[in-house]
C-alpha positions in Angstrom: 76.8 -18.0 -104.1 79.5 -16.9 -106.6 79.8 -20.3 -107.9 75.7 -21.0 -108.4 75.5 -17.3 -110.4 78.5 -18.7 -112.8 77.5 -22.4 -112.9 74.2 -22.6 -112.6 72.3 -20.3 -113.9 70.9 -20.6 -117.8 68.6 -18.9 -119.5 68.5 -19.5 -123.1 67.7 -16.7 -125.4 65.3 -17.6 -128.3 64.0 -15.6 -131.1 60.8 -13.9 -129.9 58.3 -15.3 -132.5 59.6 -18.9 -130.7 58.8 -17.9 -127.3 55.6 -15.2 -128.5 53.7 -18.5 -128.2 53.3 -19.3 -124.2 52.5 -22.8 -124.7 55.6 -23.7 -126.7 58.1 -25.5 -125.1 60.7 -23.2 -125.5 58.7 -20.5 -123.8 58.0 -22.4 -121.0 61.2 -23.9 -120.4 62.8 -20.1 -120.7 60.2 -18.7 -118.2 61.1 -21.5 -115.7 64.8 -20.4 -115.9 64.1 -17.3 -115.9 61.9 -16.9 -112.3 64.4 -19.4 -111.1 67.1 -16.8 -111.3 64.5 -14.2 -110.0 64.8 -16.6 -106.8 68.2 -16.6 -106.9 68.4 -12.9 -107.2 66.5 -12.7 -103.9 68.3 -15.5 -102.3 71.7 -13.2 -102.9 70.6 -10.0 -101.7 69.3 -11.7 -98.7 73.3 -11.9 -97.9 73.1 -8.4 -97.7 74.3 -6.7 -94.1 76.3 -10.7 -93.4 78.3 -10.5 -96.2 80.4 -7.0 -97.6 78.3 -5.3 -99.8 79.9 -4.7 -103.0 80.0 -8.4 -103.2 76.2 -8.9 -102.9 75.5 -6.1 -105.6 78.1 -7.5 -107.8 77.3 -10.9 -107.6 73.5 -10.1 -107.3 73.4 -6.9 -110.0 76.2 -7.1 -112.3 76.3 -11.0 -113.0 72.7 -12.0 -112.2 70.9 -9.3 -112.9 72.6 -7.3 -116.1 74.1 -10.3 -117.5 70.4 -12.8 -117.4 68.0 -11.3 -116.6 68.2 -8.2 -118.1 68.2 -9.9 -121.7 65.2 -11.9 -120.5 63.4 -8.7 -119.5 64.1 -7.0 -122.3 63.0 -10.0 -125.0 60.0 -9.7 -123.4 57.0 -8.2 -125.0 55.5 -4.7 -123.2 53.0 -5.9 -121.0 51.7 -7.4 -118.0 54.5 -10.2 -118.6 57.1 -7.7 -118.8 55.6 -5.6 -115.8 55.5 -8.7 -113.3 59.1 -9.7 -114.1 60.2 -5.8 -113.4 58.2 -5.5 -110.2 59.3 -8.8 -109.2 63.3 -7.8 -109.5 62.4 -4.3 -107.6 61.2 -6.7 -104.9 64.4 -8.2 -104.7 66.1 -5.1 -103.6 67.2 -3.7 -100.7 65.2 -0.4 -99.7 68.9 0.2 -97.4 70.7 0.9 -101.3 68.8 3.4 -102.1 68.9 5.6 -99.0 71.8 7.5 -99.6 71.1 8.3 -103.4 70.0 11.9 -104.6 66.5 12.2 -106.2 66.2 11.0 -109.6 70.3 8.9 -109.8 70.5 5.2 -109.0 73.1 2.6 -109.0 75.3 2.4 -111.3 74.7 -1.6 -111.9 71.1 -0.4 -111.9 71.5 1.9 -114.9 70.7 -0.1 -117.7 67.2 -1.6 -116.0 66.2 1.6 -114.8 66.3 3.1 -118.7 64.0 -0.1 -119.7 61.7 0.7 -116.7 61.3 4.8 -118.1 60.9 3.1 -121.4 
């Protein structure tokens, strides 16, 4: 797992008049990455419970999620877009992190997506 999160994973950031139009190339080839990380978000955290825990949210929050496709998320324009890539991520985690966590605090790895998701 460790080794497709640092090898294989690619999602190239372009300036956002380049991927603004969906048809473009660039657009579509960025979108493609980006879902296929999305799947390999899920893929990770499907680990959890078989394999220790800090190494699923590391591998699965800190490198895939806060280092690709945070900056995906973020480049992306307010709207339905940006709402279905959100929700999508949220799918991908495990209801079992959250149980222990006081109203209104989160994860630490989960800081910076959960100040875009206020936003």
């Amino acid at each position: 797992m460790k080794k497709s999160v640092e090898e294989d994973v690619f999602i190239p950031l372009y300036p956002k008049s380049t991927v603004e139009d969906k048809s473009s190339l660039r657009s579509k080839f960025q979108e493609r990455r980006f879902w296929s990380a999305v799947k390999l978000l899920s893929n990770v955290v499907l680990w959890d419970g078989i394999v220790q825990e800090d190494k699923v949210r590391d591998l699965g929050l800190s490198k895939l999620l806060n280092r690709y496709l945070l900056l995906n998320i973020l480049n992306t324009p307010l709207g339905l877009d940006n709402i279905e890539k959100c929700n999508k991520v949220v799918a991908c985690l495990p209801e079992r992190w959250f149980q222990d966590l006081k109203g209104g605090s989160t994860l630490p790895e989960l800081l910076n997506f959960s100040q875009h998701l206020l936003q």
